[in-house]
PATIRO-440608 format. One record per residue (C-alpha): residue number from 1; residue in one letter; x, y, z. Coordinates in Angstrom, 3 decimals. Layout:
! PATIRO-440608
nr_rest_xx_yy_zz
NUM_a_X_Y_Z;
...
This chain:
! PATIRO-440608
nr_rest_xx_yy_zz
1_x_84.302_-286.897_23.639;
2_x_83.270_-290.303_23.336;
3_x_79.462_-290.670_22.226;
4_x_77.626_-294.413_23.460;
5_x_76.074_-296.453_20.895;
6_x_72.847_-295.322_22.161;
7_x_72.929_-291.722_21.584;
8_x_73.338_-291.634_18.106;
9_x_71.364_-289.396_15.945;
10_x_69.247_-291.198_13.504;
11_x_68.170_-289.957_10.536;
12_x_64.161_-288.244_10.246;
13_x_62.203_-285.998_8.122;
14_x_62.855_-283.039_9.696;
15_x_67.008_-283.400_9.668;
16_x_66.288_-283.199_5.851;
17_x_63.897_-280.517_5.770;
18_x_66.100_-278.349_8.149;
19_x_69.108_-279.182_5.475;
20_x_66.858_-277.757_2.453;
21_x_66.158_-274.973_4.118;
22_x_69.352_-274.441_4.086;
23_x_70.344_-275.224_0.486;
24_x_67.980_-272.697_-0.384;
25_x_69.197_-270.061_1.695;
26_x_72.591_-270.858_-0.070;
27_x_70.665_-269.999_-3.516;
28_x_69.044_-266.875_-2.069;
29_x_72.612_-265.931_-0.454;
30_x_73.449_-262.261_-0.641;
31_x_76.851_-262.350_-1.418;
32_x_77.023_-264.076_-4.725;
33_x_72.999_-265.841_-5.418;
34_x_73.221_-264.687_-8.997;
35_x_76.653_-266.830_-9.829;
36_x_74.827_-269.427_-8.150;
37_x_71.934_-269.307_-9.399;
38_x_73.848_-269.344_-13.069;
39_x_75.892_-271.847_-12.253;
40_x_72.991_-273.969_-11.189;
41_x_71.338_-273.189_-14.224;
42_x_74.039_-274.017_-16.624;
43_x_74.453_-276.933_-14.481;
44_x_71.335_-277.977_-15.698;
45_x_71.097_-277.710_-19.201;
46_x_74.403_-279.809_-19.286;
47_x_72.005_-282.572_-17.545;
48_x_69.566_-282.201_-20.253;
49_x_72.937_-282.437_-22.930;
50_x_73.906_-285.678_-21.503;
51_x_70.660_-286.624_-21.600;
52_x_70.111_-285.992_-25.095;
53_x_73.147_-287.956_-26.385;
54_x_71.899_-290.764_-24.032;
55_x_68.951_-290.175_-26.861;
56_x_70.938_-289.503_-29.807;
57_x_73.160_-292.744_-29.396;
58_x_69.731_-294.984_-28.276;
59_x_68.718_-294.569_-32.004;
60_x_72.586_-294.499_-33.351;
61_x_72.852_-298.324_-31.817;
62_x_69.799_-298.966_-33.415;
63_x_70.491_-297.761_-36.828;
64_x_74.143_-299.743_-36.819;
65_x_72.428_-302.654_-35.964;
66_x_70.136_-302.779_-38.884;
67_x_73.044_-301.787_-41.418;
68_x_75.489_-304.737_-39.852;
69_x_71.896_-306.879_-40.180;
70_x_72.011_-305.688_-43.875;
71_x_75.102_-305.576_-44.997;
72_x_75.174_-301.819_-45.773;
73_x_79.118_-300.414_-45.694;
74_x_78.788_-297.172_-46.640;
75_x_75.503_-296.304_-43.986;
76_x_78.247_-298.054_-41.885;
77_x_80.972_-295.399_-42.823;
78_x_78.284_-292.890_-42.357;
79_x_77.616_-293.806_-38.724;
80_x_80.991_-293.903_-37.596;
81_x_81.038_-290.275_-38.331;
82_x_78.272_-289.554_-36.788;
83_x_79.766_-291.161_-34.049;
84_x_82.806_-289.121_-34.057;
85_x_80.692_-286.550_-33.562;
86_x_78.438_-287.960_-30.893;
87_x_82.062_-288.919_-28.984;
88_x_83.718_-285.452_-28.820;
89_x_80.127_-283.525_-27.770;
90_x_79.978_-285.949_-25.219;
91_x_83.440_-285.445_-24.056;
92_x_83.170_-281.879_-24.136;
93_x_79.608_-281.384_-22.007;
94_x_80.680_-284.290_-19.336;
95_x_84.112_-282.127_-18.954;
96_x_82.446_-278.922_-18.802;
97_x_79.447_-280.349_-16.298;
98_x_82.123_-281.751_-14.117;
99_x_84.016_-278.630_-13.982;
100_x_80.362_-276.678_-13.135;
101_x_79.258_-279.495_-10.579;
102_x_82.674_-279.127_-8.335;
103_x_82.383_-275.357_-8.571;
104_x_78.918_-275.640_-7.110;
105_x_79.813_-278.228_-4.941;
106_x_82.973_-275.984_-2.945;
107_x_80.922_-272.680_-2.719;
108_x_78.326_-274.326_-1.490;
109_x_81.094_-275.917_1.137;
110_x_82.539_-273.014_1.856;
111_x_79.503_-270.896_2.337;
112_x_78.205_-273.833_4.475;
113_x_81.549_-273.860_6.778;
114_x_81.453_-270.281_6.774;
115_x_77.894_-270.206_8.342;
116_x_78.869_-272.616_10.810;
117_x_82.132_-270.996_11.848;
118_x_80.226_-267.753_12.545;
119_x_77.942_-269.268_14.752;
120_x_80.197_-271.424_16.702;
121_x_82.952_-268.818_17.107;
122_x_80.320_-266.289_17.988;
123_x_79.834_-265.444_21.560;
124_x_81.956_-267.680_22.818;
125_x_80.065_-270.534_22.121;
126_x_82.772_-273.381_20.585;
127_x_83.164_-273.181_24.800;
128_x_79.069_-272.925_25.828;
129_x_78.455_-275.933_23.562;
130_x_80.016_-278.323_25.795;
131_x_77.822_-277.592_28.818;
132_x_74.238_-278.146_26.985;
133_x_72.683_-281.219_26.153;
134_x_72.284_-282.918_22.966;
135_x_74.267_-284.474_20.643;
136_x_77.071_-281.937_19.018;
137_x_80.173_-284.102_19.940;
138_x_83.159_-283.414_17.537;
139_x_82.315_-280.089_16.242;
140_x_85.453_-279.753_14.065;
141_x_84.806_-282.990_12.568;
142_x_80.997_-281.717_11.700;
143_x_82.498_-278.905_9.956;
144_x_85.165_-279.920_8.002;
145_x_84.279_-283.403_7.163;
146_x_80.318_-283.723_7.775;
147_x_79.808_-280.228_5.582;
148_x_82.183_-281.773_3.145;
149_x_80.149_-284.903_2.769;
150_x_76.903_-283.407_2.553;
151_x_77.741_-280.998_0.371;
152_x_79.567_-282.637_-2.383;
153_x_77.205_-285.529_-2.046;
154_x_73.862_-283.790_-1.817;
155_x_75.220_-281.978_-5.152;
156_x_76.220_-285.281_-6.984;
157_x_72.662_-286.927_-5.723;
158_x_70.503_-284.121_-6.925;
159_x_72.160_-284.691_-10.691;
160_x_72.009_-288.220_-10.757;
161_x_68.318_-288.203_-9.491;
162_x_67.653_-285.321_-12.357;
163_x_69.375_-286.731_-14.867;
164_x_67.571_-290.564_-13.744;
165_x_64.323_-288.698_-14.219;
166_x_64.546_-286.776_-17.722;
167_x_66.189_-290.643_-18.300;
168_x_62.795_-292.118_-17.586;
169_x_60.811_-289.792_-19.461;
170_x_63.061_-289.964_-22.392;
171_x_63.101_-293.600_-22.563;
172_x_59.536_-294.427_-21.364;
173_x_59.200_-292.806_-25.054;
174_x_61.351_-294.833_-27.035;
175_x_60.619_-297.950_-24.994;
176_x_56.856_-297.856_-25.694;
177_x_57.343_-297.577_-29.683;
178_x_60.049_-299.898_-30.116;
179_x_58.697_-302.474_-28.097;
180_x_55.102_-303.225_-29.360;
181_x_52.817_-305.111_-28.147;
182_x_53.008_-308.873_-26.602;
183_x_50.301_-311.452_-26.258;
184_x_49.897_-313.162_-23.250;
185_x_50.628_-316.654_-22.905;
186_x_48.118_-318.900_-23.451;
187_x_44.874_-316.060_-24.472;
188_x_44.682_-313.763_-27.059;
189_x_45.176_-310.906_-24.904;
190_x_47.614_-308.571_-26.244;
191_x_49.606_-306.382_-24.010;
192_x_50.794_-302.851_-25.535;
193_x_54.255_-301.570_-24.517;
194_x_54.771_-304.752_-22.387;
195_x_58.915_-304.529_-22.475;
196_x_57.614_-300.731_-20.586;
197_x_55.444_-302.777_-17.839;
198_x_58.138_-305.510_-17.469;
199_x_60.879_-302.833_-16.862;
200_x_58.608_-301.211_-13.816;
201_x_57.783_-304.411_-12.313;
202_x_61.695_-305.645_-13.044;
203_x_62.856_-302.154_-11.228;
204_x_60.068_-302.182_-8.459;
205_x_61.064_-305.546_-7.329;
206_x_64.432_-304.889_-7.514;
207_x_64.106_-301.315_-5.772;
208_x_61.618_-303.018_-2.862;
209_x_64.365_-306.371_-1.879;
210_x_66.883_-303.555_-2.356;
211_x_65.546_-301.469_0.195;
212_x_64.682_-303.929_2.362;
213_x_68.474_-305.113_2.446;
214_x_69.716_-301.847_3.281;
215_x_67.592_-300.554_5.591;
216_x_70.458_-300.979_8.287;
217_x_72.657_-299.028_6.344;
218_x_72.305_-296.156_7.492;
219_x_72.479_-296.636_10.820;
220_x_75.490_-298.506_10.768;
221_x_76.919_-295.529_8.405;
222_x_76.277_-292.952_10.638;
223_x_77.837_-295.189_13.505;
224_x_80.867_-295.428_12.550;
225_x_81.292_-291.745_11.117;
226_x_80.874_-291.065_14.916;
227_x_83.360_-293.607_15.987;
228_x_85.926_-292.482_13.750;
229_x_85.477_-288.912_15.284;
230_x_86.051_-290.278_18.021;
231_x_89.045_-291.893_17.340;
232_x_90.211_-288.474_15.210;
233_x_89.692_-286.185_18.504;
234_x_91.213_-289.024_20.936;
235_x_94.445_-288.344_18.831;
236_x_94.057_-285.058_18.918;
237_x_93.961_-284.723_22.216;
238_x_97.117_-286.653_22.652;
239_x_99.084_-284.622_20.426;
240_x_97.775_-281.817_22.422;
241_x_99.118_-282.759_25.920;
242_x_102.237_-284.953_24.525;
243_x_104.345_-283.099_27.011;
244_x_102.211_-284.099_30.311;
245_x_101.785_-287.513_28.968;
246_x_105.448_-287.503_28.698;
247_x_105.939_-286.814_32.152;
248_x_103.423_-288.934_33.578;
249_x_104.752_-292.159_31.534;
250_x_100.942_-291.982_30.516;
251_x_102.106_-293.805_27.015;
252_x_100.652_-297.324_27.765;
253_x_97.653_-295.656_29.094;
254_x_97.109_-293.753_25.858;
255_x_97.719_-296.813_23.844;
256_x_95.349_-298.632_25.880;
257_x_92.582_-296.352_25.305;
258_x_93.569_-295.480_21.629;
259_x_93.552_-299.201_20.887;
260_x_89.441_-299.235_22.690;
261_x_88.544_-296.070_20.368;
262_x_89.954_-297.976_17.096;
263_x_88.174_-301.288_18.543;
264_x_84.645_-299.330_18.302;
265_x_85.783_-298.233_15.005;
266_x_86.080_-301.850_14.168;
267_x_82.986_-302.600_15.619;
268_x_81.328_-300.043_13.607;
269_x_83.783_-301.109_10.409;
270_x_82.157_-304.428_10.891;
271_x_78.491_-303.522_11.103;
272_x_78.631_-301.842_8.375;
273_x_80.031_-304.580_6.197;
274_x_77.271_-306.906_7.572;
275_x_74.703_-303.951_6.006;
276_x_76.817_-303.531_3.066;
277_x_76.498_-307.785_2.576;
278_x_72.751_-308.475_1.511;
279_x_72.667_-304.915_-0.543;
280_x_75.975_-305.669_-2.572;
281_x_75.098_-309.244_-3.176;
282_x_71.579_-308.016_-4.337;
283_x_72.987_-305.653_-6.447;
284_x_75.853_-307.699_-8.288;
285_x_72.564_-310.156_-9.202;
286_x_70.104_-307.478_-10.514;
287_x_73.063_-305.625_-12.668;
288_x_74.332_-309.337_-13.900;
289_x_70.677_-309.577_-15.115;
290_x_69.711_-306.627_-16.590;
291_x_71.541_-306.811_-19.792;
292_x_70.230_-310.243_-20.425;
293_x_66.930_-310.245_-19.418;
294_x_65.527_-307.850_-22.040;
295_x_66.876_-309.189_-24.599;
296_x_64.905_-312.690_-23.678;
297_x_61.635_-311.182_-23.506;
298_x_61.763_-309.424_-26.708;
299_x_63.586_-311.967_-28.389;
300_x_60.033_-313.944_-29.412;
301_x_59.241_-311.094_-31.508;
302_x_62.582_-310.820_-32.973;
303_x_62.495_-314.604_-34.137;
304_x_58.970_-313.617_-35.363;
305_x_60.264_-310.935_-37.559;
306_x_58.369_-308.451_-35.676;
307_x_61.224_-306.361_-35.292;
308_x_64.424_-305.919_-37.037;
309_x_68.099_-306.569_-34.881;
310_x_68.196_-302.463_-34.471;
311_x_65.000_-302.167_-33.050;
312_x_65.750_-305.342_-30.623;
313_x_68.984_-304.032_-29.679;
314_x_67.755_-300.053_-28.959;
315_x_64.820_-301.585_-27.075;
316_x_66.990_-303.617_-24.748;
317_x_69.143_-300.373_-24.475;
318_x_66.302_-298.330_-23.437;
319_x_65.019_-301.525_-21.386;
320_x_68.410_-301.090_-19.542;
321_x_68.538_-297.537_-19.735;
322_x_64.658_-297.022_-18.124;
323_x_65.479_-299.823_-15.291;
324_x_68.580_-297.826_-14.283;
325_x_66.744_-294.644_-13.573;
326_x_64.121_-296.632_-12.074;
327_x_66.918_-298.196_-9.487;
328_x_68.311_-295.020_-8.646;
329_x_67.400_-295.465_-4.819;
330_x_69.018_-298.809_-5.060;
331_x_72.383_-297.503_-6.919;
332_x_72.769_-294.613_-4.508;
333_x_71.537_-296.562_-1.394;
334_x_75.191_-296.074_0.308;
335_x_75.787_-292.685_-1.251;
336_x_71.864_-291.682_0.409;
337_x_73.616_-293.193_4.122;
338_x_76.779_-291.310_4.024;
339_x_74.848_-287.793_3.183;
340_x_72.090_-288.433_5.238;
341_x_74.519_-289.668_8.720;
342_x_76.306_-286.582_7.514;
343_x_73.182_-284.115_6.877;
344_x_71.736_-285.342_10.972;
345_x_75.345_-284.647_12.629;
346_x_75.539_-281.098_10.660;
347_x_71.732_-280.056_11.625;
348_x_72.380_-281.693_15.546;
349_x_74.868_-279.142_15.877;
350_x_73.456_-276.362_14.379;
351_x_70.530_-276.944_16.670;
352_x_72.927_-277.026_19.764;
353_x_74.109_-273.396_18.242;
354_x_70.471_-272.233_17.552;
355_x_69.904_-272.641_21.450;
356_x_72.649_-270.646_22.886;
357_x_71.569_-268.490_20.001;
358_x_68.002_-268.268_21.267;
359_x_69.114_-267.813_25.240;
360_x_71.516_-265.048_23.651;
361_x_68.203_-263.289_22.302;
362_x_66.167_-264.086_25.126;
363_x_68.323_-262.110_27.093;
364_x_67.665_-264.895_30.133;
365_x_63.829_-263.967_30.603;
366_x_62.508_-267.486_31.751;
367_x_65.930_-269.125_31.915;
368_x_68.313_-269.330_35.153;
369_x_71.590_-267.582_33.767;
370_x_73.572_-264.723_34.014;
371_x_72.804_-261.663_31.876;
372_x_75.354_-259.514_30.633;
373_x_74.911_-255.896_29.813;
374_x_77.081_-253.538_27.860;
375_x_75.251_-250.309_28.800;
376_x_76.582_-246.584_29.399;
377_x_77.809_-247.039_32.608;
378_x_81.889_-246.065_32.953;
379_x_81.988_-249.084_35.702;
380_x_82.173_-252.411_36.080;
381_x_79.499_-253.902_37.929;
382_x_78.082_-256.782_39.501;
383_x_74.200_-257.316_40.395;
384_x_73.008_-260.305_43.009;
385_x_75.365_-262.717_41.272;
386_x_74.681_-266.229_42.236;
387_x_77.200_-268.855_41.077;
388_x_76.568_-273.049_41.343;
389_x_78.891_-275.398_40.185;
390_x_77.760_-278.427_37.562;
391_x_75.897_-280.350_40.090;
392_x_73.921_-277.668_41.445;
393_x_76.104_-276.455_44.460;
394_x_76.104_-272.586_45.154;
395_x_79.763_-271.421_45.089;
396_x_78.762_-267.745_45.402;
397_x_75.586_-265.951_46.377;
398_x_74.060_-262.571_46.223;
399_x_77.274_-261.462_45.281;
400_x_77.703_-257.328_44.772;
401_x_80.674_-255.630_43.147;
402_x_81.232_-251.784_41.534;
403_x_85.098_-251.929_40.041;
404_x_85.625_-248.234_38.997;
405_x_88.215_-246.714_36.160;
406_x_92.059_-247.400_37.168;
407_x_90.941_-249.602_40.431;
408_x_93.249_-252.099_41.395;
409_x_91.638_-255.471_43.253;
410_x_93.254_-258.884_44.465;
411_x_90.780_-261.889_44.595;
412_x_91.540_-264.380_46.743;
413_x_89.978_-267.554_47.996;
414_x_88.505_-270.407_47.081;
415_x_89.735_-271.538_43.137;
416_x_86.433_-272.806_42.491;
417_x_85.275_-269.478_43.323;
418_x_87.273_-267.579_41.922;
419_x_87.706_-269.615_38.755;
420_x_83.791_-269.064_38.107;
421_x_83.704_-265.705_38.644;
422_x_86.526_-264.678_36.365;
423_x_84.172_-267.160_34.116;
424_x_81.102_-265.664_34.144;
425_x_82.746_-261.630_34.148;
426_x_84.010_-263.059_30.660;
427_x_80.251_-264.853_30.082;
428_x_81.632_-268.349_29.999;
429_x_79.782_-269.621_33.099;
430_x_76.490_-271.398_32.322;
431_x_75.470_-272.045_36.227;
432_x_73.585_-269.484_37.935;
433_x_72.121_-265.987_38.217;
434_x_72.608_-261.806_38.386;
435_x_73.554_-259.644_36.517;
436_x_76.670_-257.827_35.178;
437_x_77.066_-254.422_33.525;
438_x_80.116_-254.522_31.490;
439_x_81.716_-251.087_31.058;
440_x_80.955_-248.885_28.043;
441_x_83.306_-248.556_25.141;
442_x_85.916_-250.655_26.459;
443_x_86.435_-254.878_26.555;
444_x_87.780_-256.383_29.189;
445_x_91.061_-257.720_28.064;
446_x_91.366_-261.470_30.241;
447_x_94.160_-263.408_31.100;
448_x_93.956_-266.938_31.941;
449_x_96.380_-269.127_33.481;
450_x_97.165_-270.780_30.220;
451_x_97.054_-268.269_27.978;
452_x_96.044_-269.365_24.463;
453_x_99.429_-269.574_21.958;
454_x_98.538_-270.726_18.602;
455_x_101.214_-272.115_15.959;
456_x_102.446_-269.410_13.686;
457_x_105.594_-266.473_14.001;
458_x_106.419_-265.153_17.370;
459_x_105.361_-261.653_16.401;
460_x_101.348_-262.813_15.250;
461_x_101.235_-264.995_18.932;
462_x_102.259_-261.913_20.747;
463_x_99.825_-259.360_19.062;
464_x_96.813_-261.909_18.911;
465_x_93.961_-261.446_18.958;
466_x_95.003_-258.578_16.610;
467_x_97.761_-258.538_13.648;
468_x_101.062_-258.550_14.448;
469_x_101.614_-256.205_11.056;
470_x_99.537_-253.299_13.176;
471_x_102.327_-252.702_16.120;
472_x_105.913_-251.382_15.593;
473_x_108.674_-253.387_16.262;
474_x_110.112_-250.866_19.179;
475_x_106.706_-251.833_20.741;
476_x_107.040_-255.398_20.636;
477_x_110.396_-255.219_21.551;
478_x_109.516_-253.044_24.444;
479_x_106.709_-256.098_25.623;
480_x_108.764_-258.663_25.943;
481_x_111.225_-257.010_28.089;
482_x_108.834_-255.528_30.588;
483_x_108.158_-259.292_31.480;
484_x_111.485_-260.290_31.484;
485_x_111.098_-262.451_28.406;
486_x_113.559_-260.028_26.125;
487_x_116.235_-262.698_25.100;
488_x_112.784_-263.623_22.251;
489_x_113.817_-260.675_20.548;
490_x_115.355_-262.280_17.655;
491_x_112.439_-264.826_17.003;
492_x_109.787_-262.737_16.486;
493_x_109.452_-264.030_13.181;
494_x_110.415_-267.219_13.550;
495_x_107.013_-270.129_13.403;
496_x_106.805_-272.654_16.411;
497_x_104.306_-274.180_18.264;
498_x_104.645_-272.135_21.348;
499_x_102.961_-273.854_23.587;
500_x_105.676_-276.230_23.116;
501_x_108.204_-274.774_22.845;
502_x_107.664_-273.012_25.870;
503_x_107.645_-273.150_29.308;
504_x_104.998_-272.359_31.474;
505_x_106.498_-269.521_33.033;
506_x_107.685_-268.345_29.508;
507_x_104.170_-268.690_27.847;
508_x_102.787_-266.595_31.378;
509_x_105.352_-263.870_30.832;
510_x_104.021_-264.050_26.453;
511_x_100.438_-263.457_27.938;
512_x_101.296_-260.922_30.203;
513_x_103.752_-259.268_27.746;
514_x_100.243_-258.505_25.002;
515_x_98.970_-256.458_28.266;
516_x_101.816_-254.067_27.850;
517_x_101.632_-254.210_23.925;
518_x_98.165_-253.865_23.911;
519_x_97.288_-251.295_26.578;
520_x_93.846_-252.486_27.493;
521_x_91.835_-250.070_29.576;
522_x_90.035_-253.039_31.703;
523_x_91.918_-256.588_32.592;
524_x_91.011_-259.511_34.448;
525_x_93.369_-261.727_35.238;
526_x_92.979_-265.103_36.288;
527_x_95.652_-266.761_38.317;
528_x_98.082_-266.117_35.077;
529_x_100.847_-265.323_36.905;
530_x_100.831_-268.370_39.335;
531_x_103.871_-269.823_37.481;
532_x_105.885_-266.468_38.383;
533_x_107.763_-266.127_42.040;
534_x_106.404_-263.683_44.571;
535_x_108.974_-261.158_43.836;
536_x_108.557_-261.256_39.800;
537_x_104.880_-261.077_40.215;
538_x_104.866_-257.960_42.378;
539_x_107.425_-256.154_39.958;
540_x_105.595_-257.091_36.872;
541_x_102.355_-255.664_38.245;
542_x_103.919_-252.407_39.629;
543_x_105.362_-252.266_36.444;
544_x_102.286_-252.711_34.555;
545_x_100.370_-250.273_37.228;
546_x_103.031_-247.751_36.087;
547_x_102.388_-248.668_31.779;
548_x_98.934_-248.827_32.642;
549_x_97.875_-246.082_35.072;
550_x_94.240_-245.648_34.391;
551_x_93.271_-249.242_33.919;
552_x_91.078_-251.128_35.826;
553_x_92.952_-254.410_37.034;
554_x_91.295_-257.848_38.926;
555_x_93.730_-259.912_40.178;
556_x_92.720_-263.612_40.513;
557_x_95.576_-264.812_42.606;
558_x_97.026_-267.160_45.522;
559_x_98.875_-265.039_47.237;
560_x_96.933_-262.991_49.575;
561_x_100.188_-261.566_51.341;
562_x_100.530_-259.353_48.203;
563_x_97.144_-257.392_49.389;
564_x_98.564_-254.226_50.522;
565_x_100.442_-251.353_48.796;
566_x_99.645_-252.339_44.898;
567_x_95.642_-253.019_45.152;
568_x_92.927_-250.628_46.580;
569_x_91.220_-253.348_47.704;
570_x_91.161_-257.410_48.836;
571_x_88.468_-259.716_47.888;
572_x_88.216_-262.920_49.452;
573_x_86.094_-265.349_48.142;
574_x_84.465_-268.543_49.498;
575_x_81.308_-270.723_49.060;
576_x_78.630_-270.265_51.397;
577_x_79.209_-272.069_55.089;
578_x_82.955_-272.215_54.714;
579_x_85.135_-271.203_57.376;
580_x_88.257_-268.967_55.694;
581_x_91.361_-270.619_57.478;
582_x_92.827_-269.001_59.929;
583_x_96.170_-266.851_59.525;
């Protein structure tokens, strides 16, 4: 699904909000919030380590200053000890903090996908979500590579802002006693701590242009995130349907459009750039100065012998050090885009989940849908069902149906009909009104005309959506020869992509097949025999009728001739005003 220009989220307040909310329902998570809340804790103190040898070598620098000042070799042999020491601490905390932070950062991921798989797989809605508004395009790419992003970056962010501010407290410190006081040019105004008030108004400057530059950052980040979604799932979806491409010749066609999705990517490549020009440039000027330019405004009081070369050269290290906390914002300007274009897409879809979650509660009070019911009834039945199509057009109205135990029905008519109906019996059809009572203790097993055959051993495709380890081999044996498919025998545990590998008739005969493994009690099935001849199609069902003698069976199907004998009874199915054509 391509997504215009126009329609992309932008980042706000309450996209962040919604995202800390959930952070901290990852802390207060039931499953493991004490490891969490450990690690985050350890996580922590590391921050205040690494902070503390930012300390401990501030006043080490200083100290070998003043003894290479002074000539003094064995306070020199002294501090390279020290050093030693300062060196393998700080090796050991940044490996152990790194270790910590990635820890944090993949549970946090993987409770974060988890929650999201739930919801979308839930109810059917990775299908509802395409028939609502708002933006939730490229839901696979929001889970596996917007959670990503957000996660590990939110993570990294939240230490580097922590660590920036115990920085600035820390240094604020050694700044102000290091530094002295200044008088100001021309009067006899002396200025306490002035190398302190020169680093604020240095960073402030700095952090203002810097923000300024990047404002379009953002946007342009969270641009082309979407266009190279776009280009992922345009891909995909070639990959998918190779085989009918194939057919069609439909190669030049998909290169056409493949080469339009990777021109928007360029488009959005090149955007970005532009935003990533006057922030770069910025920043390659502000870090080429910031060594220098404390050094030049303390240097008076050095000449003066005010201060000795330590003290000079730890208070333009805590000059440096304070600025560099205070830029923060302006050091993790493009980090802040990436997480924030990744935090909106992530909350955009959750919302889109949230609302079929919320019609799911409301039970359709005050909505136009159709309600489902799983009550105590030993029936299947169907209440004043009204179905429209996407633009509004009834296809089916006040529409009454009671399928008892071991019935047998054909449904003819109109596909578009019958299409929605098998739909909304299975909850997938968002247009319309009524009600249906599912029966009690029993799912309907359906059967659509493409039935779904995921990559992985013969024997797991056959048994899904249950484990192939669960069913004897007899049994599966036994399936694939009721539906004529037996010469798969040997491949059960071979790996393909089936819906490759396979014909359509073969991957029919696979669907029907997990009705005979299976033994469902209730089955719909939805033109999934179409691909079989008339004579196959009436011996598999008498065949099934025969496996399956108390089961409830709907028929979606084209040919009406096959009414009599097998079914009890013959629906025919049309939208309101049309004429059936005559026999």
């Amino acid at each position: 699904m391509k997504v215009r220009d126009k329609a992309t989220p932008r980042p706000n307040l309450r996209s962040g909000r919604r995202f800390l909310r959930l952070a901290v329902d990852y802390w207060n998570n039931d499953g493991n919030k004490w490891a969490v809340r450990g690690v985050s804790l350890l996580l922590l103190a590391l921050t205040v380590a690494q902070v503390g040898f930012a300390i401990w070598i501030s006043y080490w620098h200083r100290d070998l200053f003043d003894a290479l000042e002074n000539r003094q070799h064995a306070e020199l042999l002294r501090l390279v000890l020290v050093f030693a020491l300062i060196f393998i601490f700080t090796m050991a905390v940044t490996a152990l903090h790194l270790t910590v932070k990635r820890w944090l950062q993949l549970d946090w991921r993987r409770w974060l996908t988890g929650l999201l798989l739930d919801q979308w797989l839930a109810h059917s809605r990775h299908y509802r979500l395409q028939f609502i508004g708002g933006e939730h395009d490229n839901p696979d790419g929001r889970i596996a590579e917007d959670v990503k992003i957000a996660t590990e970056t939110a993570i990294a962010l939240a230490h580097s802002l922590l660590f920036s501010v115990l920085i600035l407290g820390s240094f604020v410190d050694i700044l102000l006693s290091v530094s002295g006081s200044a008088v100001l040019p021309g009067t006899s105004i002396f200025i306490p701590g002035y190398m302190v008030l020169m680093a604020f108004l240095y960073a402030g400057v700095g952090s203002v242009l810097g923000l300024m530059l990047g404002r379009p950052l953002i946007r342009a980040t969270n641009r082309l995130q979407t266009v190279e979604a776009n280009l992922r799932f345009g891909l995909a979806r070639v990959r998918e349907h190779s085989e009918a491409i194939a057919l069609m010749h439909g190669g030049p066609s998909e290169r056409r459009h493949a080469g339009h999705l990777f021109a928007d990517v360029g488009m959005g490549w090149n955007r970005q750039t532009l935003a990533y020009l006057g922030i770069v440039s910025f920043s390659t000027g502000y870090g080429t100065l910031l060594p220098v330019f404390p050094i030049l405004i303390a240097a008076p009081q050095y000449v003066a012998g005010m201060m000795t070369l330590g003290l000079l050269m730890q208070a333009a290290q805590a000059f440096q050090r304070l600025t560099s906390a205070l830029s923060w914002p302006i050091d993790n300007l493009g980090e802040i885009a990436r997480c924030r274009a990744s935090i909106d897409r992530i909350i955009t879809f959750r919302e889109g989940m949230e609302r079929l979650k919320r019609e799911d509660r409301e039970n359709g009070h005050g909505v136009s849908r159709i309600e489902l019911h799983r009550g105590h009834r030993t029936e299947l039945e169907i209440r004043r069902l009204c179905l429209d199509n996407a633009d509004g057009q009834p296809l089916l109205v006040d529409f009454d149906l009671v399928v008892r135990h071991g019935e047998r029905i054909l449904v003819t008519g109109d596909p578009a009909v019958t299409v929605a109906l098998f739909k909304a019996v299975a909850g997938l059809w968002p247009w319309g009104h009524g009600e249906i009572f599912l029966p009690a203790g029993h799912d309907i097993v359906f059967a659509a005309q493409r039935p779904y055959l995921h990559v992985g051993s013969l024997r797991e495709v056959l048994a899904y959506p249950f484990l192939g380890a669960q069913y004897k081999e007899s049994a599966l044996h036994w399936a694939l020869e009721c539906v004529g498919i037996g010469w798969l025998q040997s491949r059960l545990d071979d790996t393909e992509d089936w819906a490759r590998v396979l014909p359509l008739r073969a991957q029919q005969r696979l669907g029907i097949a997990r009705l005979f493994l299976q033994q469902p009690q209730w089955v719909f099935i939805g033109e999934a025999t179409d691909a079989f001849d008339a004579r196959d199609e009436v011996a598999t069902f008498e065949l099934l009728h025969r496996e399956l003698p108390n089961a409830a069976l709907l028929n979606i199907s084209r040919h009406k001739e096959q009414a009599g004998g097998f079914y009890n009874r013959h629906l025919e199915l049309y939208p309101p005003g049309f004429s059936p054509p005559e026999e």
